[in-house]
C-alpha positions as CSV (number, residue, x, y, z in Angstrom):
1,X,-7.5,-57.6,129.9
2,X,-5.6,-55.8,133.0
3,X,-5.7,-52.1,132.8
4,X,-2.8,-50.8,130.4
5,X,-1.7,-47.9,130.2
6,X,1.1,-45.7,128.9
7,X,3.0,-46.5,131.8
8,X,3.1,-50.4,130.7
9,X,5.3,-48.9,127.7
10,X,8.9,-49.5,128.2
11,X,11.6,-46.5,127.6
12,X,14.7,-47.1,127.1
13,X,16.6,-44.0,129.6
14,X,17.2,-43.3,133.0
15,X,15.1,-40.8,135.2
16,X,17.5,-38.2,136.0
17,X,15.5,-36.1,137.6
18,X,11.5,-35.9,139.4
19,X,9.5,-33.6,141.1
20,X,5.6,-34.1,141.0
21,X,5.3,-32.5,137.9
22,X,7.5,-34.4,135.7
23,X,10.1,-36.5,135.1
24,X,12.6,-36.4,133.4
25,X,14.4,-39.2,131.0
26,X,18.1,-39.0,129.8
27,X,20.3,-41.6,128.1
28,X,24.0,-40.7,127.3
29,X,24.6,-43.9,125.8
30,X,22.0,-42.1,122.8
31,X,22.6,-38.6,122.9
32,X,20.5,-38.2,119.2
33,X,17.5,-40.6,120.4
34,X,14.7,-37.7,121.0
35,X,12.4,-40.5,122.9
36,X,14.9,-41.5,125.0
37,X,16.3,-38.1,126.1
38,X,12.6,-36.2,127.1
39,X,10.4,-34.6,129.5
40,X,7.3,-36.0,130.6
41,X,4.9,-34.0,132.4
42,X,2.5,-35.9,134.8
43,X,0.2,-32.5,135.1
44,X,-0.5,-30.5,132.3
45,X,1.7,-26.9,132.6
46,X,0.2,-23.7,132.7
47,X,2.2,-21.9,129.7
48,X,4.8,-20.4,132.5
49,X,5.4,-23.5,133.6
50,X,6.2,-24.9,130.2
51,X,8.4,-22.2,129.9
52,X,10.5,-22.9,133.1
53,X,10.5,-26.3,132.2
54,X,11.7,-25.6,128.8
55,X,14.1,-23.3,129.8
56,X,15.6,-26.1,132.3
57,X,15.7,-29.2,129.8
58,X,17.3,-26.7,126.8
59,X,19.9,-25.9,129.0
60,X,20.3,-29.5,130.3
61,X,20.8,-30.4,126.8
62,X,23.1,-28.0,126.0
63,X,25.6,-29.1,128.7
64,X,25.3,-32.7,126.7
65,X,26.1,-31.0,122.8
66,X,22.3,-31.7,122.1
67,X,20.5,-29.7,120.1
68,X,16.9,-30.6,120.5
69,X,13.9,-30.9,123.4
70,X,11.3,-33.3,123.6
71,X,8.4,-33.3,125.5
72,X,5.2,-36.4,126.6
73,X,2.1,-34.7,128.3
74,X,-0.7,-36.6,130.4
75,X,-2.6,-39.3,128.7
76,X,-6.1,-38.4,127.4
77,X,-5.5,-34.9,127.9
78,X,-5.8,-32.1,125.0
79,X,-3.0,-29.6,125.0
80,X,-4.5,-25.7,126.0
81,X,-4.7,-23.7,123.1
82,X,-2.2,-20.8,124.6
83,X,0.5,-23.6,124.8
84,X,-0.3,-25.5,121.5
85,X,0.5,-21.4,120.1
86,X,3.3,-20.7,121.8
87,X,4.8,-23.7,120.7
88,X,3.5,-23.3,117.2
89,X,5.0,-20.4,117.4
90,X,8.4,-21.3,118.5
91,X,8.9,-23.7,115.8
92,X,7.5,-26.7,117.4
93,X,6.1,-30.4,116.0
94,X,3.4,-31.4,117.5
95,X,1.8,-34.8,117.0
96,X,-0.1,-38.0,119.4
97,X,0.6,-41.6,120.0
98,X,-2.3,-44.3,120.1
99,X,-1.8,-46.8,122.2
100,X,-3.6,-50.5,121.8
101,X,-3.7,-54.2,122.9
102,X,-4.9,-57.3,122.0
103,X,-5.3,-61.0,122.9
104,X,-3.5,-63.0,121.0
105,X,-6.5,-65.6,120.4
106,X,-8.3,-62.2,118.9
107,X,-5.7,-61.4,116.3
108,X,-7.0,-62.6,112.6
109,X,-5.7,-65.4,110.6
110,X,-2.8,-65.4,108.6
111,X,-2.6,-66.9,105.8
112,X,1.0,-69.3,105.5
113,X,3.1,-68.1,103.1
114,X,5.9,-70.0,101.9
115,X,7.9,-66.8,101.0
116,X,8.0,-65.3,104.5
117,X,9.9,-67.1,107.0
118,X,10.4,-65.6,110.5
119,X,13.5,-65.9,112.9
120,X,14.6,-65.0,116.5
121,X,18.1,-63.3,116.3
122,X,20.1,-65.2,117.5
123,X,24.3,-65.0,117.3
124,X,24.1,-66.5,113.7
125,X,21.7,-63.9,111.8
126,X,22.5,-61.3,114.5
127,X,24.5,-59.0,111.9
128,X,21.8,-59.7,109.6
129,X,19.4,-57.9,111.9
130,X,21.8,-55.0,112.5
131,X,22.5,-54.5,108.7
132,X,18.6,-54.6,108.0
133,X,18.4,-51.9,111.0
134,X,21.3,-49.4,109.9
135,X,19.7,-49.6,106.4
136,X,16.9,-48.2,108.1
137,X,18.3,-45.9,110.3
138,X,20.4,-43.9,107.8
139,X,17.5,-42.3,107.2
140,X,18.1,-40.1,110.2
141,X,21.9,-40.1,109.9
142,X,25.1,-42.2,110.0
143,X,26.1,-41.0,113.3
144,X,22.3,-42.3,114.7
145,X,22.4,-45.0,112.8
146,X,25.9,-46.1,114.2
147,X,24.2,-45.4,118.0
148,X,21.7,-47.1,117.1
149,X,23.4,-50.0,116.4
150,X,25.0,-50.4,119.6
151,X,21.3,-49.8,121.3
152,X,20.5,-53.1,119.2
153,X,23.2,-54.8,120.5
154,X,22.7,-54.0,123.9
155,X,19.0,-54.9,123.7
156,X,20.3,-58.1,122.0
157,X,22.0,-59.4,125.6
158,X,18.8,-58.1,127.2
159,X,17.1,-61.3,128.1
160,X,13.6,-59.5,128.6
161,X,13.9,-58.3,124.9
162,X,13.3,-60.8,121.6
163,X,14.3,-59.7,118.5
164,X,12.5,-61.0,115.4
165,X,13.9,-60.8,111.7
166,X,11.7,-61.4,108.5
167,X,12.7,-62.9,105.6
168,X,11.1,-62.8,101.6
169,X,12.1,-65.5,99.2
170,X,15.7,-65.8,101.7
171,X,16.0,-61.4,101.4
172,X,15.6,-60.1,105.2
173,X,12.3,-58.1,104.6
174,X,11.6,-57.0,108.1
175,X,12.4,-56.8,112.1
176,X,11.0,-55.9,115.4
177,X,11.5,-55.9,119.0
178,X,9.5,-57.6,121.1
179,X,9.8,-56.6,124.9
180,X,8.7,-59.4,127.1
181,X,7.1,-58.3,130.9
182,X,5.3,-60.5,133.4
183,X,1.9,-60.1,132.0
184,X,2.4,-57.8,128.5
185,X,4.5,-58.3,124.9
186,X,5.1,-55.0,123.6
187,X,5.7,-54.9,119.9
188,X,8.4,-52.2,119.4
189,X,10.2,-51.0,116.3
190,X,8.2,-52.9,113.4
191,X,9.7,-52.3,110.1
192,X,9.4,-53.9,106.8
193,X,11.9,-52.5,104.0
194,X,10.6,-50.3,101.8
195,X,10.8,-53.5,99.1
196,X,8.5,-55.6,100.5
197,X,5.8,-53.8,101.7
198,X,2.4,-55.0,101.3
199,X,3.4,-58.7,101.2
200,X,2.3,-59.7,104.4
201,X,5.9,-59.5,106.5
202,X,4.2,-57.3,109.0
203,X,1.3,-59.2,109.1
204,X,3.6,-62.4,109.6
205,X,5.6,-60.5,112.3
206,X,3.0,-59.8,114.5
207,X,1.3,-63.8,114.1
208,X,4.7,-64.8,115.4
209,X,4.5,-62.7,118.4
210,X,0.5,-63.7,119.1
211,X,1.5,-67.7,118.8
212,X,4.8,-67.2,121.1
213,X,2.9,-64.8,124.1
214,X,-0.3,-66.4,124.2
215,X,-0.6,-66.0,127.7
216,X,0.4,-61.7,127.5
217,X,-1.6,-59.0,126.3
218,X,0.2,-57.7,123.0
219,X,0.1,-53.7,123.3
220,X,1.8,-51.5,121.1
221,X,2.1,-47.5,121.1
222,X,1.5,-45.9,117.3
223,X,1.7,-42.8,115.8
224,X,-1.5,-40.8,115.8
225,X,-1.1,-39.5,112.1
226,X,0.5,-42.5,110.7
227,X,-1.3,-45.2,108.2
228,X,-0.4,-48.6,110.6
229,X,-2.8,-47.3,113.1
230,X,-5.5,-48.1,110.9
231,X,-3.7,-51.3,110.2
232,X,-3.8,-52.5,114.0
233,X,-7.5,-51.0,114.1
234,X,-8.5,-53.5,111.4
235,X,-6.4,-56.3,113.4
236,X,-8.8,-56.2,116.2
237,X,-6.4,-54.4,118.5
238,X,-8.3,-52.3,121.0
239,X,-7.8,-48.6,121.3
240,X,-6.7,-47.1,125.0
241,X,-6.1,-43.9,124.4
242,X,-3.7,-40.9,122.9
243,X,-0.9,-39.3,124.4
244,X,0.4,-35.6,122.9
245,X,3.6,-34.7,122.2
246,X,6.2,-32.1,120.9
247,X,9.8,-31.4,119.9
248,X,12.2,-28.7,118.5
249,X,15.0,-28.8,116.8
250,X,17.4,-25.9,117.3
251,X,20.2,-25.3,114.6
252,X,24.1,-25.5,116.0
């Protein structure tokens, strides 16, 4: 396996801006996508240096009608305590992503299951996808849901991205994105509907991807407090390493 790292997973955003502390990321196509509209720091700040930084990206955002920052720290680094307070104190969320890979040969058996059938998305069960998708998304909002939408349309034309819908018994069950690089697969977006969990669709998903990209590591990012990490740990997918981050909200 090559060396993955953080920087093998793809973001969907521009660099607007760079110095050799951070970057930052900004996409006005998705003004309400927090992990596309971010700073990430490639040294860890000093708490005054948060603080300038903050002050710089609330402002940025402000001038776009957003009402939230987001920040990624340095991989495999634990946050200082005087800036996980400071932000506990502001009114911060704090949590970690996991990130893992696999060889396709070293994912387990599936079992076939006549009720699951997978598809790529192609113009024919394209709105399919998309309804499956904004059922998902309301969750956060019409007005995301509606952007986000239009980001799966977009990544639809995007030859470098495959889009993979799950069906149970004929009912579309599940989706995911599969973003396709010259020596990685990155599984992106996995979501079964809240009716079919624990029937396998995920499980099914992800054997799709392994028998397609035999040749590419699979890697994946997950949340650090989330259950499907253990999933993927019991999937043979190897652990690389955790990644901090934090957002706030502010009210209009």
């Amino acid at each position: 396996m090559k060396n993955i790292t953080f920087e093998n997973i793809y973001v969907v955003g521009q660099v607007v801006f760079e110095n050799n502390q951070y970057k930052h990321i900004h996409y006005p196509e998705m003004l309400l996508r927090y992990d596309s509209n971010f700073i990430e720091f490639k040294l860890s700040p000093s708490l005054s240096e948060f603080k300038s930084v903050e002050f710089y990206l609330r402002n940025y955002h402000l001038k776009n009608g957003q009402n939230h920052v987001k920040f990624y720290f340095p991989p495999n680094e634990k946050l200082a305590e005087e800036l996980v307070a400071y932000m506990k104190d502001s009114g911060y969320s704090i949590g970690f992503l996991e990130l893992y890979a696999i060889q396709p040969k070293q994912f387990p058996l599936v079992a076939d299951n006549p009720d699951v059938e997978v598809q790529v998305v192609t113009d024919k069960n394209l709105e399919t996808f998309l309804e499956l998708q904004y059922k998902h998304d309301l969750e956060l909002g019409s007005e995301f849901a509606n952007q986000k939408r239009e980001l799966a349309k977009r990544n639809f034309e995007d030859p470098s991205i495959q889009q993979l819908l799950a069906f149970y018994k004929g009912v579309p069950a599940g989706s995911v994105d599969v973003i396709i690089s010259k020596e990685t697969a990155e599984i992106d977006g996995l979501v079964v509907d809240e009716d079919f969990q624990k029937k396998g669709i995920g499980s099914r998903l992800q054997k799709f991807v392994m028998e397609k990209y035999t040749n590419k590591t699979i890697i994946l990012v997950a949340d650090g407090e989330d259950t499907p990490r253990e999933m993927y740990r019991k999937q043979n997918y190897e652990y690389l390493g955790f990644k901090y981050h934090s957002h706030k909200i502010f009210e209009n």
